[in-house]
MMTF fields as JSON, N, C-alpha, C and O atoms, coordinates in Angstrom:
{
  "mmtfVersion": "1.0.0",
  "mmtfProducer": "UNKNOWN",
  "numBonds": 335,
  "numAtoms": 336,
  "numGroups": 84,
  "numChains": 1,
  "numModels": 1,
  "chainsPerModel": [1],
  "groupsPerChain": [84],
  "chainIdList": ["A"],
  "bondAtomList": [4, 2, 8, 6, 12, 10, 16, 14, 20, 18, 24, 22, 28, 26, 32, 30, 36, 34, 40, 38, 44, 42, 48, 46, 52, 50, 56, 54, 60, 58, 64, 62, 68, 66, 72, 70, 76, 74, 80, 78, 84, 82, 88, 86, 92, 90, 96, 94, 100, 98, 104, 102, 108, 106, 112, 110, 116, 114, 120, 118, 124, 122, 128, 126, 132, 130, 136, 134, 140, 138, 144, 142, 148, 146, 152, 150, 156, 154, 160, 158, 164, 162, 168, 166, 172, 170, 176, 174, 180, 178, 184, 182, 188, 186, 192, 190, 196, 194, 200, 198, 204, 202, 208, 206, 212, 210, 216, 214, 220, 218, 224, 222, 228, 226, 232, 230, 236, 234, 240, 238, 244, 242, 248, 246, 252, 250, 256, 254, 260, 258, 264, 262, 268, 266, 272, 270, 276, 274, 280, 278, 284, 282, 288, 286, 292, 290, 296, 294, 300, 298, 304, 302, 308, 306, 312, 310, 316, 314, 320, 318, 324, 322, 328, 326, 332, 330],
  "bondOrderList": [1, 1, 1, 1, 1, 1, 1, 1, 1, 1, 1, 1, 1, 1, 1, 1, 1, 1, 1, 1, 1, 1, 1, 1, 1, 1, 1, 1, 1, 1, 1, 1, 1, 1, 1, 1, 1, 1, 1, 1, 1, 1, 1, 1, 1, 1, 1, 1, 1, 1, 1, 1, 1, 1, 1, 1, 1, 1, 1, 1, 1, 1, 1, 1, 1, 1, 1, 1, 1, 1, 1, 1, 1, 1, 1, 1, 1, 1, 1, 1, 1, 1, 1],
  "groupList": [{"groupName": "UNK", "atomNameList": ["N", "CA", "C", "O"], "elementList": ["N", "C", "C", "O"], "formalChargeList": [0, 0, 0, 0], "bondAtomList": [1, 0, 2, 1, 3, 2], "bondOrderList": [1, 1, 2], "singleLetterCode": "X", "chemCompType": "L-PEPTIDE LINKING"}],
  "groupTypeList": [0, 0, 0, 0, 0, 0, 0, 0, 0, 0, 0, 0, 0, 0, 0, 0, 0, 0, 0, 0, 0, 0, 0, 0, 0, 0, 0, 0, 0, 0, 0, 0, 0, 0, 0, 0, 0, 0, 0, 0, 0, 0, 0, 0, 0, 0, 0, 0, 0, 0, 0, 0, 0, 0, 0, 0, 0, 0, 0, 0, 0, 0, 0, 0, 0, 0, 0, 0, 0, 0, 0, 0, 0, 0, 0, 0, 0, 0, 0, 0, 0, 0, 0, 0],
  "groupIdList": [1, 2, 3, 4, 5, 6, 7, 8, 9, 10, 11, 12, 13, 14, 15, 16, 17, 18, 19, 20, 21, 22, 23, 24, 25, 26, 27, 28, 29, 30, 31, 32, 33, 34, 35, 36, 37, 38, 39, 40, 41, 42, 43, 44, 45, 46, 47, 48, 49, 50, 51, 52, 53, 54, 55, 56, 57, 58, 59, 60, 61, 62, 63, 64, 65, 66, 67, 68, 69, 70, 71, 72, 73, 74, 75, 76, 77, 78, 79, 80, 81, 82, 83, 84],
  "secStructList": [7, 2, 2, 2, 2, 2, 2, 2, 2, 2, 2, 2, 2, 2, 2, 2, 2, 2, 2, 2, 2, 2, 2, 2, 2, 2, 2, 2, 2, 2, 2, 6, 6, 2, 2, 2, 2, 2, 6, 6, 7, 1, 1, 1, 1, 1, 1, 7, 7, 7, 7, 6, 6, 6, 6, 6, 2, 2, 2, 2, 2, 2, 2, 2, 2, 2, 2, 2, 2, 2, 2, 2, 2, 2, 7, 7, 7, 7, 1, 1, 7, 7, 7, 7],
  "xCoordList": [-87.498, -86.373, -85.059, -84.163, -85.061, -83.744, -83.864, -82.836, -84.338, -84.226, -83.493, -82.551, -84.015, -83.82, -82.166, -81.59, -81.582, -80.793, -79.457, -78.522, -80.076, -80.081, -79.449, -78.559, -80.137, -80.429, -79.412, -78.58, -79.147, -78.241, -76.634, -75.814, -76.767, -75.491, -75.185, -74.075, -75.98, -75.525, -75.326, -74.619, -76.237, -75.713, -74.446, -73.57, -74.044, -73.169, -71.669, -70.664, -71.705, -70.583, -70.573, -69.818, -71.256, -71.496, -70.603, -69.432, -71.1, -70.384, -69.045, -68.482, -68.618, -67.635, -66.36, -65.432, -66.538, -66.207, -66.001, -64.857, -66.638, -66.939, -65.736, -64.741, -66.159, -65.129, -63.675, -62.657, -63.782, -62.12, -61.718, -60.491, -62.194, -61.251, -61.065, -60.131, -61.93, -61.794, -59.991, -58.87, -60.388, -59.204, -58.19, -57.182, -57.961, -57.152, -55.923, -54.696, -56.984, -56.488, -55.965, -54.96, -56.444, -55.949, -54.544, -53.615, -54.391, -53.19, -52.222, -51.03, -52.46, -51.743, -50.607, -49.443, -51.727, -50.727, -50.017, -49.298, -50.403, -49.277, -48.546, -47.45, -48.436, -47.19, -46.071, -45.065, -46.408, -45.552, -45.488, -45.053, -45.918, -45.563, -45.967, -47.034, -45.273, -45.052, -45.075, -45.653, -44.374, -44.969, -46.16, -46.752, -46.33, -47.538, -49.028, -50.076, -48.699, -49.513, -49.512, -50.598, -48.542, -47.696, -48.495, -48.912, -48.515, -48.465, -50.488, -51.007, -51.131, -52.507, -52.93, -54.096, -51.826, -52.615, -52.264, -51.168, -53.579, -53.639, -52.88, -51.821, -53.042, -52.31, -50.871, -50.185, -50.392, -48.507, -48.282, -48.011, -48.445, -48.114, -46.656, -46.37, -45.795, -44.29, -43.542, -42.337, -44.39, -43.644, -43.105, -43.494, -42.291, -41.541, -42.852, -43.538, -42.841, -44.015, -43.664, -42.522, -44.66, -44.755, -43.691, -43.121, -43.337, -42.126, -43.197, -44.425, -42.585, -43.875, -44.342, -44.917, -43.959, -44.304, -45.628, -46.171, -46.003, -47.316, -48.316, -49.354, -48.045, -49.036, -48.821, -49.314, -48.022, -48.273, -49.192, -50.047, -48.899, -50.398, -51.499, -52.359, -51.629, -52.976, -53.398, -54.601, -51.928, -52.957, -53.844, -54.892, -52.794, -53.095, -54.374, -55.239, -54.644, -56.253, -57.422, -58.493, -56.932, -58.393, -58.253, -59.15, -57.3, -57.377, -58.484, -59.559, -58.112, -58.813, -60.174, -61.093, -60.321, -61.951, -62.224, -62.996, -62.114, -62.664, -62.965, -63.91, -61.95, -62.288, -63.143, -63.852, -63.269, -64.333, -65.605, -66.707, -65.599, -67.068, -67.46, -68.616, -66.154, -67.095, -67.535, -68.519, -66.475, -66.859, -68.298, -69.002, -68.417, -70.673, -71.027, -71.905, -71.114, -71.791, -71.867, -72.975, -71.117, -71.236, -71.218, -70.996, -71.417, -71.102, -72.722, -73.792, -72.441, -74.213, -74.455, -73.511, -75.747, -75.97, -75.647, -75.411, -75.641, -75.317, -76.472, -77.562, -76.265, -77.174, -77.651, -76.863, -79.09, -79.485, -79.552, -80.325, -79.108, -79.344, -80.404, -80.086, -81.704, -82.888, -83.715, -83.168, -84.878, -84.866, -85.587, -86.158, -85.452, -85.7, -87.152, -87.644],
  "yCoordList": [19.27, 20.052, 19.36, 19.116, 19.082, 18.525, 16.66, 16.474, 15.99, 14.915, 15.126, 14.407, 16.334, 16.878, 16.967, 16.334, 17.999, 17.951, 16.713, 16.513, 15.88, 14.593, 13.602, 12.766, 13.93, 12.586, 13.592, 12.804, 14.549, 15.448, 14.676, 13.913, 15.367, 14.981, 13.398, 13.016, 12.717, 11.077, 10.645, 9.689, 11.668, 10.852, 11.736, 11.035, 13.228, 13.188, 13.048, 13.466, 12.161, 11.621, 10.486, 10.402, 9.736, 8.152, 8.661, 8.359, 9.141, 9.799, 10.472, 10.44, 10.987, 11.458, 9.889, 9.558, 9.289, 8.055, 7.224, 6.794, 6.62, 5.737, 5.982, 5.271, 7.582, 7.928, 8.075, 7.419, 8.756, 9.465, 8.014, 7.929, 7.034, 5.799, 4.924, 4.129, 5.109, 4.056, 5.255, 4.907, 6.337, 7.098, 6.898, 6.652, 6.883, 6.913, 5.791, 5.881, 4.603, 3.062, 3.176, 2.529, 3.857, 4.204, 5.25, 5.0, 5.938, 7.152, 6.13, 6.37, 5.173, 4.444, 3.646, 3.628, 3.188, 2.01, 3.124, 2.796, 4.429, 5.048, 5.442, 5.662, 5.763, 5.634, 4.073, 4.035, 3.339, 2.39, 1.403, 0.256, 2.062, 1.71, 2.659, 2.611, 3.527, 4.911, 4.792, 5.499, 3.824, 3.382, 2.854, 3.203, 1.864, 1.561, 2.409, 2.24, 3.087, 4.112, 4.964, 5.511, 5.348, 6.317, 5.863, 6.599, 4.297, 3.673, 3.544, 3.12, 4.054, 4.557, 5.872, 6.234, 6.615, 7.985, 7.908, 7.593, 8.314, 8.226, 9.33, 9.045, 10.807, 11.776, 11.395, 11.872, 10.655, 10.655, 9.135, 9.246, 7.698, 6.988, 6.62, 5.528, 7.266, 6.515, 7.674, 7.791, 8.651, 9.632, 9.482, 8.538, 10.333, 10.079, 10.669, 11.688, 9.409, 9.697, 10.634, 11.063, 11.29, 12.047, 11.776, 10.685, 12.912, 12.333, 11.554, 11.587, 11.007, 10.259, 10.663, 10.118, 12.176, 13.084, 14.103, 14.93, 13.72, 14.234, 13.114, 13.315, 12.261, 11.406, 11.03, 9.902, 11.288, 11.378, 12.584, 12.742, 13.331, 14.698, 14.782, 15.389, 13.62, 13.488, 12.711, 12.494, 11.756, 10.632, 11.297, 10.962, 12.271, 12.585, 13.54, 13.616, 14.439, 15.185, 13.963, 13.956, 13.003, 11.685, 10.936, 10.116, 11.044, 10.383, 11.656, 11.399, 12.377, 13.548, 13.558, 13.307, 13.854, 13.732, 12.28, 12.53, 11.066, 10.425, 9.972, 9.289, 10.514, 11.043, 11.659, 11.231, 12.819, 14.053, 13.253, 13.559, 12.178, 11.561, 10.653, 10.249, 10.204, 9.347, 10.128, 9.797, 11.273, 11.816, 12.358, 12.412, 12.685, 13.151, 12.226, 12.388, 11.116, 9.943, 9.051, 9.012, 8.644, 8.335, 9.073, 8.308, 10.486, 11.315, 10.937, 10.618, 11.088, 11.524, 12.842, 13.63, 13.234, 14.322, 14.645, 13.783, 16.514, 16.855, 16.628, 16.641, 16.329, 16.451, 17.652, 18.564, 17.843, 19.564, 20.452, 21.389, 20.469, 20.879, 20.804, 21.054, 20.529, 20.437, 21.992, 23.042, 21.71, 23.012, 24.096, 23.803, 24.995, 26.083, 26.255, 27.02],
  "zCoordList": [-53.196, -53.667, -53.328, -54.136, -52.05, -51.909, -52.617, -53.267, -52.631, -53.563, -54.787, -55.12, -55.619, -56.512, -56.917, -57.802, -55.94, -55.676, -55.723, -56.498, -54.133, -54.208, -55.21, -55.054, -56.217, -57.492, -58.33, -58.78, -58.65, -59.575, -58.977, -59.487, -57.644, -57.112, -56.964, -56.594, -57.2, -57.038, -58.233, -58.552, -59.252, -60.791, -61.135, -61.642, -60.997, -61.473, -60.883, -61.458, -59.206, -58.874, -59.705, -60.674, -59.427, -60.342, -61.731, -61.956, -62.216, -63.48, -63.686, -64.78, -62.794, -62.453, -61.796, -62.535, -60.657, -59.962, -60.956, -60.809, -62.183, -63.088, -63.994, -64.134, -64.802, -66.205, -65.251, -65.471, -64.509, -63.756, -63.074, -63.13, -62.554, -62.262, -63.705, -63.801, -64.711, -66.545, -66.411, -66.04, -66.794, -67.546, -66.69, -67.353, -65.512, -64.264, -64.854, -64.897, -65.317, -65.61, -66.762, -67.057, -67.449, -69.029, -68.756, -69.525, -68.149, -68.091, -67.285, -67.478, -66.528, -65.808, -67.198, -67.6, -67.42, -68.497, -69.633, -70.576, -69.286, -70.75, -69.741, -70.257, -68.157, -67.631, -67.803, -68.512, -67.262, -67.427, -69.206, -69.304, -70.143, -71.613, -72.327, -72.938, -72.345, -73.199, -74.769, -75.595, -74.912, -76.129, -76.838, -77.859, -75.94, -76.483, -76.537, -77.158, -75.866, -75.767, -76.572, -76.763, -77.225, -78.062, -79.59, -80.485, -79.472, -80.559, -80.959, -81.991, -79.777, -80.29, -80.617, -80.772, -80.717, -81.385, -82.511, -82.975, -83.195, -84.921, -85.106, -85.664, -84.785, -85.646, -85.707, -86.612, -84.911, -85.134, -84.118, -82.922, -84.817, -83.842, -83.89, -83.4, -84.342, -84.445, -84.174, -84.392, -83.623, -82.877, -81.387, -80.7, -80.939, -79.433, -78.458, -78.541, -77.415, -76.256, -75.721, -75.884, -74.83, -73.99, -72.982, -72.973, -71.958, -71.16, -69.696, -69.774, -68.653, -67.605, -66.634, -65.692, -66.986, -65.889, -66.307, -65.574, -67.909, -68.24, -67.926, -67.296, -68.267, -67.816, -67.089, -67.102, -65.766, -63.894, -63.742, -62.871, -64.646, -64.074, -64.259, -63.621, -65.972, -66.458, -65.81, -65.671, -64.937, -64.369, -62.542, -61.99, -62.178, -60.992, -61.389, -60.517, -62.872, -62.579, -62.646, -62.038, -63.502, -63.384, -62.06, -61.864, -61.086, -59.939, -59.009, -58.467, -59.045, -58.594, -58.987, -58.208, -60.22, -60.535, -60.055, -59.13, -60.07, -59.605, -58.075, -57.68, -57.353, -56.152, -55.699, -54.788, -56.239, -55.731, -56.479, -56.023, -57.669, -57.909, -56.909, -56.783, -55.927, -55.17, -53.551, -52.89, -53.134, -53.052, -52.762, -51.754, -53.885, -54.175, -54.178, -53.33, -54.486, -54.693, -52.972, -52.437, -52.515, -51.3, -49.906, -48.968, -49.548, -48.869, -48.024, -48.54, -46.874, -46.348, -46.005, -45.933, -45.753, -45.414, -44.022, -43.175, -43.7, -42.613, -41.96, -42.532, -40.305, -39.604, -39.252, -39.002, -39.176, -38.871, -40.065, -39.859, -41.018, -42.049, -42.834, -43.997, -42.682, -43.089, -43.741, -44.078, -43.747, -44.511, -43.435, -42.385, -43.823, -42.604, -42.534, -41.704]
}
């Protein structure tokens, strides 16, 4: 049971650690070139960017999720906590 467990929580930090540090890197560079960033969305690319304080927040929730993926992913278990 607890393996089980185990293997849930290691794949979905891995998963979590992996996508939330890719996007982290991606929200980064539309902070410091707003444009160019601007200049990959299809619905409106020659529209005015976002101001850099949305993508300081989008960048701070993917810093977060990828935290809490590594987080699960590298954490060890408690001692004593075994099963009753």
């Amino acid at each position: 049971m607890h393996s089980t467990f185990r293997a849930a929580r290691l794949l979905l930090g891995w998963f979590l650690a992996v996508f939330g540090t890719w996007a982290f890197l991606v929200s980064l560079y539309a902070i410091f070139d707003p444009v160019g960033a601007k200049m990959a969305d299809d619905n409106d690319p020659l529209g005015r960017p976002d101001p850099w304080y949305v993508a300081a927040a989008i960048a701070a929730v993917y810093l977060a999720a990828a935290l809490l993926g590594f987080w699960l992913a590298l954490r060890k278990p408690r001692a004593g906590k075994g099963a009753v």
